[in-house]
VOLUM-192014 format. One record per residue (C-alpha): x, y, z. Coordinates in Angstrom, 1 decimal, m for minus. Each point is the difference from the previous one (the first is absolute). Layout:
N
{{X, Y, Z}}
...
END
This chain:
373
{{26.8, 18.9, 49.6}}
{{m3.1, 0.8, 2.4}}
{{1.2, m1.7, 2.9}}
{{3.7, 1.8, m0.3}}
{{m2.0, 3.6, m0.6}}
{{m2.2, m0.7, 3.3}}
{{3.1, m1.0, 1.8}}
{{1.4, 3.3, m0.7}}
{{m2.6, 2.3, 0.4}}
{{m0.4, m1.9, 3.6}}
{{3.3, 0.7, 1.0}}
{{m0.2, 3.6, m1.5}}
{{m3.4, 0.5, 2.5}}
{{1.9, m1.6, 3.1}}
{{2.9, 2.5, m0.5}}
{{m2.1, 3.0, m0.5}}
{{m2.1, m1.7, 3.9}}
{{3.6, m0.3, 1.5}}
{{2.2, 3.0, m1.0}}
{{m0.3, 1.0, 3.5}}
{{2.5, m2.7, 0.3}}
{{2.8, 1.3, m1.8}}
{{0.2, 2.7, 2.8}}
{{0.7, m1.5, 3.2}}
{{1.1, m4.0, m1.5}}
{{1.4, 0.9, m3.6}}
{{3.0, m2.5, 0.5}}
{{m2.1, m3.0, 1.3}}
{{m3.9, 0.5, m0.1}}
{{m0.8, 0.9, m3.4}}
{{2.6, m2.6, m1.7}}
{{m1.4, m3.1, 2.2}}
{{m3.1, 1.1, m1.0}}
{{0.6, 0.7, m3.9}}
{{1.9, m3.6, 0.0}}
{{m2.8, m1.8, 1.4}}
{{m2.6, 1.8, m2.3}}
{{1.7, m0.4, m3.4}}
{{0.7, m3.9, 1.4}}
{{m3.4, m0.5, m0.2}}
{{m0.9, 1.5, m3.2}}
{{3.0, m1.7, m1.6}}
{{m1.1, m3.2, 1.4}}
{{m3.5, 0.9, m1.1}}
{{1.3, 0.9, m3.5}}
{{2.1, m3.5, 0.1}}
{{m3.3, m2.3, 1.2}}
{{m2.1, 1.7, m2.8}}
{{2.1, m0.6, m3.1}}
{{1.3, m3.4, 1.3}}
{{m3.7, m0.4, m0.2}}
{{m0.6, 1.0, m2.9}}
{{3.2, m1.8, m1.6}}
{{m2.0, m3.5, 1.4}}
{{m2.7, 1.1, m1.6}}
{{1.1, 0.8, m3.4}}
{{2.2, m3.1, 0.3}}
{{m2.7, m2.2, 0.9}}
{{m2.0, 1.8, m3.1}}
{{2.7, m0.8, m2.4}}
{{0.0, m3.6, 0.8}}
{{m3.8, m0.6, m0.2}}
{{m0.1, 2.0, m3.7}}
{{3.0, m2.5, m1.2}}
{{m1.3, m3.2, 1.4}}
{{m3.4, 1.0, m1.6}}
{{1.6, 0.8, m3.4}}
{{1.9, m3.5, 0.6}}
{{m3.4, m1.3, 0.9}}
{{m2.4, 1.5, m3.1}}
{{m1.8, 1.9, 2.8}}
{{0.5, 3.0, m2.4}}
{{m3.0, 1.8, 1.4}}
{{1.5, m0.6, 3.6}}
{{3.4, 1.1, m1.3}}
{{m1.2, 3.6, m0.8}}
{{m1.8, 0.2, 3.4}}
{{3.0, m1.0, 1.8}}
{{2.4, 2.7, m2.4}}
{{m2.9, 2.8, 0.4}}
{{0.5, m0.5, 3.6}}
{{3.8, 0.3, m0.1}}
{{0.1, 2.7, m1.9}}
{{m2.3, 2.1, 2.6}}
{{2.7, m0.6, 2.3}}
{{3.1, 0.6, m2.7}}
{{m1.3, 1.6, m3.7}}
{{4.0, 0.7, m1.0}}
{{1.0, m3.2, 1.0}}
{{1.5, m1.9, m3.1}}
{{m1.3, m3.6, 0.7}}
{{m3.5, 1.1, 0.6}}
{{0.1, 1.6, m3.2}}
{{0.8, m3.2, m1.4}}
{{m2.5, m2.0, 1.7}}
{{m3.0, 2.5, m0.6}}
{{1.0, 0.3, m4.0}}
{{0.1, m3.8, 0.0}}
{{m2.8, m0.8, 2.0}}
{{m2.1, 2.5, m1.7}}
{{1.4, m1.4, m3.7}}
{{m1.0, m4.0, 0.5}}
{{m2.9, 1.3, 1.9}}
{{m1.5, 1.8, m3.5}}
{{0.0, 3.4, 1.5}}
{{1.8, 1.3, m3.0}}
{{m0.2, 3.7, 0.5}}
{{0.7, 0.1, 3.6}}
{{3.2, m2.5, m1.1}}
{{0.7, 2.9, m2.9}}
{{m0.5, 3.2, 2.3}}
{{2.0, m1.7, 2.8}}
{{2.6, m1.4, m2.3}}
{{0.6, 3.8, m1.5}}
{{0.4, 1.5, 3.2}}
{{2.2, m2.8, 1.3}}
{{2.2, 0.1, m3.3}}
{{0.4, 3.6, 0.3}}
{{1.0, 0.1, 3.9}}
{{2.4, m3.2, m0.6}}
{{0.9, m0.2, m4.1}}
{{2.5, m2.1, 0.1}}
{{m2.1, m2.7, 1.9}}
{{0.2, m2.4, m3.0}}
{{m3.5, m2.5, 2.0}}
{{m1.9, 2.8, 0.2}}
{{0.5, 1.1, m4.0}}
{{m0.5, m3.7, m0.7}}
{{m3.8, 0.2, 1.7}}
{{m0.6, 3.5, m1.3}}
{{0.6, m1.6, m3.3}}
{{m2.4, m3.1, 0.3}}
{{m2.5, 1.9, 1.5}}
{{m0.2, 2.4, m3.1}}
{{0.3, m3.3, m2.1}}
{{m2.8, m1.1, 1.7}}
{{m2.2, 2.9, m1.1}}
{{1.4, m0.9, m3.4}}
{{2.1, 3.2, m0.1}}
{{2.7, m1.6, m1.2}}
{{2.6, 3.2, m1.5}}
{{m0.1, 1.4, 4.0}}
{{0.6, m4.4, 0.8}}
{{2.7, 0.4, m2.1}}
{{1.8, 2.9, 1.1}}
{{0.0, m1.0, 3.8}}
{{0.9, m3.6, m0.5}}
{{2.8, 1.7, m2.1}}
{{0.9, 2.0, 2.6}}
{{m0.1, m2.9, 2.6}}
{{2.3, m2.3, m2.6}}
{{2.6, 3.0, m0.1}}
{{m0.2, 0.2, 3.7}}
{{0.4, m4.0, 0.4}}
{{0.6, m2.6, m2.9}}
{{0.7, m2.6, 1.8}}
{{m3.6, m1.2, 1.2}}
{{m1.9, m2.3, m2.5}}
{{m3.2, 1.5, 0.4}}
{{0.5, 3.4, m1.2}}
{{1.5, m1.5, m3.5}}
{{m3.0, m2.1, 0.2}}
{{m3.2, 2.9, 0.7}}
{{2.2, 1.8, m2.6}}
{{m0.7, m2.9, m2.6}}
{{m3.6, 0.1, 0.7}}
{{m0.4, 2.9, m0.3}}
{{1.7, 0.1, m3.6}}
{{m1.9, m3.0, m0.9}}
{{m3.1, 1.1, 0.8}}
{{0.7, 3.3, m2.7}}
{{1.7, m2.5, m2.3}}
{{3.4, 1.4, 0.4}}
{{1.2, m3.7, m0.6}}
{{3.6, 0.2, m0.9}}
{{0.3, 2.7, 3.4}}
{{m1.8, m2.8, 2.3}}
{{2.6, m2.7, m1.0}}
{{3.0, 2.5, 0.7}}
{{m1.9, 0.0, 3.5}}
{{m1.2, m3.4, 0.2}}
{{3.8, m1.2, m0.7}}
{{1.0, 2.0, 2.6}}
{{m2.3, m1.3, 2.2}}
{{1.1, m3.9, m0.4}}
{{3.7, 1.1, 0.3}}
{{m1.2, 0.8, 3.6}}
{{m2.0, m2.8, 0.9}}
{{0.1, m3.4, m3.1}}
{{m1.8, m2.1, 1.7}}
{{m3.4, 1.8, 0.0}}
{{m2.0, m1.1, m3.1}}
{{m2.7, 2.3, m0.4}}
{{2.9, 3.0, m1.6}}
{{1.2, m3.0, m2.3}}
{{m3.9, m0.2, m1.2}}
{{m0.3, 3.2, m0.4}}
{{3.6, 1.1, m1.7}}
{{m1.2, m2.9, m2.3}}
{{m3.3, 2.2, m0.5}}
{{2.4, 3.0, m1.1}}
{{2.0, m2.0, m2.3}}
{{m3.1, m1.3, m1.8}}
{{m1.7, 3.2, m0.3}}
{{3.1, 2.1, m1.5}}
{{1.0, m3.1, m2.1}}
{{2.5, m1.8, 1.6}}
{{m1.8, m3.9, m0.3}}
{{2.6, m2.2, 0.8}}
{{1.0, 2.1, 2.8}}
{{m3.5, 0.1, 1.5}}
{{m0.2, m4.0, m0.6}}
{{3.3, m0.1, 2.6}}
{{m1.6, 2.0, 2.1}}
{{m3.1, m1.9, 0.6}}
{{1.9, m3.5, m0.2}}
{{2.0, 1.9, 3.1}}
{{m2.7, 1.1, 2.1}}
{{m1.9, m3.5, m0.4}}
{{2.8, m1.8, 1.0}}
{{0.3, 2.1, 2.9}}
{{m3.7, m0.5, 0.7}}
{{m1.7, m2.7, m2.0}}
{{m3.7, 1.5, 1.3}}
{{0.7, 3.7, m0.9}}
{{m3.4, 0.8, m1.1}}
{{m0.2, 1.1, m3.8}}
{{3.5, m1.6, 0.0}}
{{m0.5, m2.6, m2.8}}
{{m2.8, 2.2, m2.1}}
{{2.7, 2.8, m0.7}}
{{2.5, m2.5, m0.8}}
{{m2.5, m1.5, m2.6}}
{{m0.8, 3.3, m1.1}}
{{3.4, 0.9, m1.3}}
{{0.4, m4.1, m1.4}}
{{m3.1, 0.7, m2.0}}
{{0.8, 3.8, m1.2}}
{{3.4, m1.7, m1.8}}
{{m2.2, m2.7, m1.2}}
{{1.2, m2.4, 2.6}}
{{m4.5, m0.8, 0.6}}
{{1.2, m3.6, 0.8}}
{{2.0, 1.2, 2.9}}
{{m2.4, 2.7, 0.8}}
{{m2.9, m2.3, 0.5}}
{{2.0, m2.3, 2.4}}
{{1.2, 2.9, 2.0}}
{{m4.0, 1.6, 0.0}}
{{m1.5, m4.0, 0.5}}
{{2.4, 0.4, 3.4}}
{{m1.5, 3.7, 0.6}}
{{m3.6, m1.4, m0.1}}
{{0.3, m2.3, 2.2}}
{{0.6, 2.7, 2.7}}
{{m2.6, 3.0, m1.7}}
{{m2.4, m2.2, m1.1}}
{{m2.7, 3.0, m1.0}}
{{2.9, 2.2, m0.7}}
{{m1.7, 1.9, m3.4}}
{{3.2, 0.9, m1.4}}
{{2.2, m3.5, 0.5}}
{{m3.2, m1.7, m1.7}}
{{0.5, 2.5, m3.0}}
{{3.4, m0.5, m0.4}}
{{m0.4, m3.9, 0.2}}
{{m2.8, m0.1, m2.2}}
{{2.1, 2.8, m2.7}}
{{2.7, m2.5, m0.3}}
{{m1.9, m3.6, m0.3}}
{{m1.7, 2.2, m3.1}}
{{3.4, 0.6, m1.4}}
{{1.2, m3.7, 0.3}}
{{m3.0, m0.9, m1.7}}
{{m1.8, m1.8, 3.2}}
{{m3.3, 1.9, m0.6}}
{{m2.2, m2.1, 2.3}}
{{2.0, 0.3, 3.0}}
{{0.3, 3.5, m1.1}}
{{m3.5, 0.5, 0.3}}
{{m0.6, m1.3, 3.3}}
{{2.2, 2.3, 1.5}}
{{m0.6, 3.1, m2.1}}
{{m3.7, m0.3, 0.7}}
{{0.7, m0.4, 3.4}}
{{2.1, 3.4, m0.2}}
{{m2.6, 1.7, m1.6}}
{{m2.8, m1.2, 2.6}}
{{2.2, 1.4, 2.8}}
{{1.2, 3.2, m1.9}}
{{m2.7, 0.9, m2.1}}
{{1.5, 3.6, m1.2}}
{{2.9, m1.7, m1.5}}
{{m0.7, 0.1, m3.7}}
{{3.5, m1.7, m1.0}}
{{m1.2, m3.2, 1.9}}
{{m3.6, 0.2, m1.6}}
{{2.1, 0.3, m3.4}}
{{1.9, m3.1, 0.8}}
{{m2.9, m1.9, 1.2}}
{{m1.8, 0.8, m3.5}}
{{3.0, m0.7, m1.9}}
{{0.7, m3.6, 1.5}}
{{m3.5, m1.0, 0.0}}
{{m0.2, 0.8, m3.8}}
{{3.0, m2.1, m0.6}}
{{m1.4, m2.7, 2.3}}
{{m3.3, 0.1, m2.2}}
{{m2.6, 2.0, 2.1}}
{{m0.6, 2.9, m2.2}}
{{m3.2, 1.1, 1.9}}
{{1.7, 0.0, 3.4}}
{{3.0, 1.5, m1.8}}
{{m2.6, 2.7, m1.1}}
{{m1.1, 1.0, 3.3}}
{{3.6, 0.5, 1.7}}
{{0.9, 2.0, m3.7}}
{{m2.3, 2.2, 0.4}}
{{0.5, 0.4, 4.0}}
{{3.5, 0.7, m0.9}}
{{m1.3, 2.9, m2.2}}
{{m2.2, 1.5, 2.3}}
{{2.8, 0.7, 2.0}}
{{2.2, 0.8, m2.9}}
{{m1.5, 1.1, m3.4}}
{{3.5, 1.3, m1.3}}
{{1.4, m3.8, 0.1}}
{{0.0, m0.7, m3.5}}
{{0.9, m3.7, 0.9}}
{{m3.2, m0.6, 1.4}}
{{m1.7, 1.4, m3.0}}
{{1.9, m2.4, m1.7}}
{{m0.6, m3.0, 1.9}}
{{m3.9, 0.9, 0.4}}
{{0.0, m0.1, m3.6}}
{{1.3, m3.7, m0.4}}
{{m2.2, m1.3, 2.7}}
{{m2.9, 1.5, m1.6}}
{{0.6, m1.0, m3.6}}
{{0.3, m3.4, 1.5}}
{{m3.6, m0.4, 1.7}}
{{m1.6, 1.6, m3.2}}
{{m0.2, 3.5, 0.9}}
{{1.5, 1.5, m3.2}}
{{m1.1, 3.4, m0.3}}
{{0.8, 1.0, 3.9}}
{{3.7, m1.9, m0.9}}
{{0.3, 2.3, m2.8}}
{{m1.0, 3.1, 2.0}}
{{2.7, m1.2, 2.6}}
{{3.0, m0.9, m2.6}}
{{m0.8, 3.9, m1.3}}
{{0.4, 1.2, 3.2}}
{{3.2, m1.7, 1.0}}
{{0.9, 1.3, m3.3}}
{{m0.5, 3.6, 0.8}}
{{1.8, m0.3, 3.5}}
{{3.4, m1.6, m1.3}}
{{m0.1, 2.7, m2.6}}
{{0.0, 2.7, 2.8}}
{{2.7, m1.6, 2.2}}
{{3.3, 1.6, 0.1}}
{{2.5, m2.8, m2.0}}
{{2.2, m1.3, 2.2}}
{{3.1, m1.4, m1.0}}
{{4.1, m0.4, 1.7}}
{{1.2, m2.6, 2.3}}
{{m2.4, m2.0, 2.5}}
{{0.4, 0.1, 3.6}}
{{m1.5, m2.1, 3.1}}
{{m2.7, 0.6, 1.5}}
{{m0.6, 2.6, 3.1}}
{{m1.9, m1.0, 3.1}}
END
């Protein structure tokens, strides 16, 4: 715009320095010379945005192949650039919202992405970004509503139904994610991380033997999908299928060795098939690596009573109850370990106490269902 505006006022000035002209030459002075003059703004004009064009073009490539690349902080040098040169210009948009979202420059990717979405609205990549970037900031109902908006604009790309699901998931809106996550694997089967995850929402809104095809799916599509095998043994052991579960979480621990929850789960169900030495090894092992977890320092006290070690059993007991006085199993538990190294008067104290909690929980009664994750 600044090279067209000096053009013109230059050729304004030379008519007002040459209106002599019209007088004696009107018919061939003054055109010959108003021909030449706006030639060479025009070409001037021309030079400048063809520049400019190269520039932006050669902008546009560097931000993509530095997205493509991981260079994220590159990418938004590259897109701030371009859009110096072209701020309406939709793919710059794009670029910059992008570039500044895997970058972690969440409120420049928010502000951005508002403007953008309000100057193009039915630009269903840029609602998509706007989206994750709120998610991000764990803002998920303002997510939701422009990763909505994107999936009304265009349902046909996998990774809006996907964001969608994790989003949902991470509110535990679990029957909604699977609608989503379904979708998603409509749109692209092969990809097993959605199968792992739709198995997730099954088993968290009840749906067990569902999740278990799920997770049999996405192994066989990736036999190394990490936490693969450990949520498959997790919904084997919550329909009391602990044999099954502790081959599928034996197959996780060989890959997450110090992983505090696979240990747990492991350990949980070698206690309920009745393998309490095993059980301890891994529970303690848990515990060591988790210390907050007062289910596994339960566990660990439980199995080591049955195995005979009422004073270690003690120690994790009472562990468990420092992180949770309101379990009235531990009280319980404490007590029998401490009746049976001779401490009869603390095991009394204990058995009242579990007493008084089981009176004050809420009775609990109708059909059983598996666990959630």
């Amino acid at each position: 715009m600044r090279t067209h505006y000096y053009c013109l006022v230059r050729l304004a000035s030379h008519l007002r320095a040459n209106s002599r002209l019209w007088i004696g030459r009107r018919l061939f002075a003054i055109p010959s010379v108003l021909a030449f003059t706006a030639f060479l703004c025009l070409s001037s004009g021309w030079a400048a945005s063809q520049s400019r064009n190269s520039d932006l073009e050669r902008l546009l490539k560097q931000g993509q192949a530095a997205l493509d690349a991981d260079d994220f902080t590159a990418a938004v040098s590259a897109y701030e650039q371009a859009s110096q040169i072209a701020p309406e210009n939709l793919a710059v948009n794009r670029g910059l919202v992008l570039s500044y979202l895997q970058s972690g420059r969440l409120p420049e990717a928010v502000a951005l992405g508002t403007k953008a979405v309000a100057r193009w609205p039915n630009d269903a990549a840029l609602q998509h970004w706007l989206g994750l970037a709120y998610f991000k900031q764990k803002m998920s109902a303002p997510a939701l509503e422009a990763l909505r908006r994107s999936e009304g604009l265009d349902a046909s790309q996998f990774g809006i139904h996907f964001d969608i699901a994790l989003v949902l998931l991470s509110d535990q809106q679990y029957s909604p994610a699977a609608a989503e996550l379904e979708k998603a694997i409509k749109l692209n089967p092969s990809d097993a991380l959605p199968h792992l995850l739709l198995g997730r929402a099954y088993q968290n809104s009840n749906r067990t033997l569902k999740a278990i095809e799920q997770f049999q799916t996405a192994l066989r599509l990736d036999p190394n999908l990490p936490l693969g095998h450990y949520h498959l043994g997790f919904a084997y052991a919550s329909l009391g299928r602990d044999s099954e579960a502790i081959i599928e979480y034996k197959k996780e621990v060989t890959r997450s060795p110090d992983n505090p929850d696979v240990l747990y789960q492991l350990g949980h169900s070698l206690l309920e098939i009745g393998d309490w030495q095993s059980a301890s090894t891994y529970l303690r092992k848990a515990s060591e690596l988790d210390p907050k977890n007062a289910d596994a320092s339960y566990d660990l006290g439980k199995a080591l009573l049955l195995a005979g070690d009422a004073g270690a059993a003690i120690t994790a007991l009472n562990h468990s109850i420092e992180l949770n006085p309101a379990n009235a199993s531990a009280h319980y538990q404490l007590s029998r370990a401490l009746e049976k190294s001779g401490r009869k008067e603390e095991a009394h104290q204990e058995r009242e106490r579990f007493a008084e909690l089981k009176k004050a929980q809420p009775q609990s009664g109708g059909m059983a269902s598996g666990r959630s994750q």
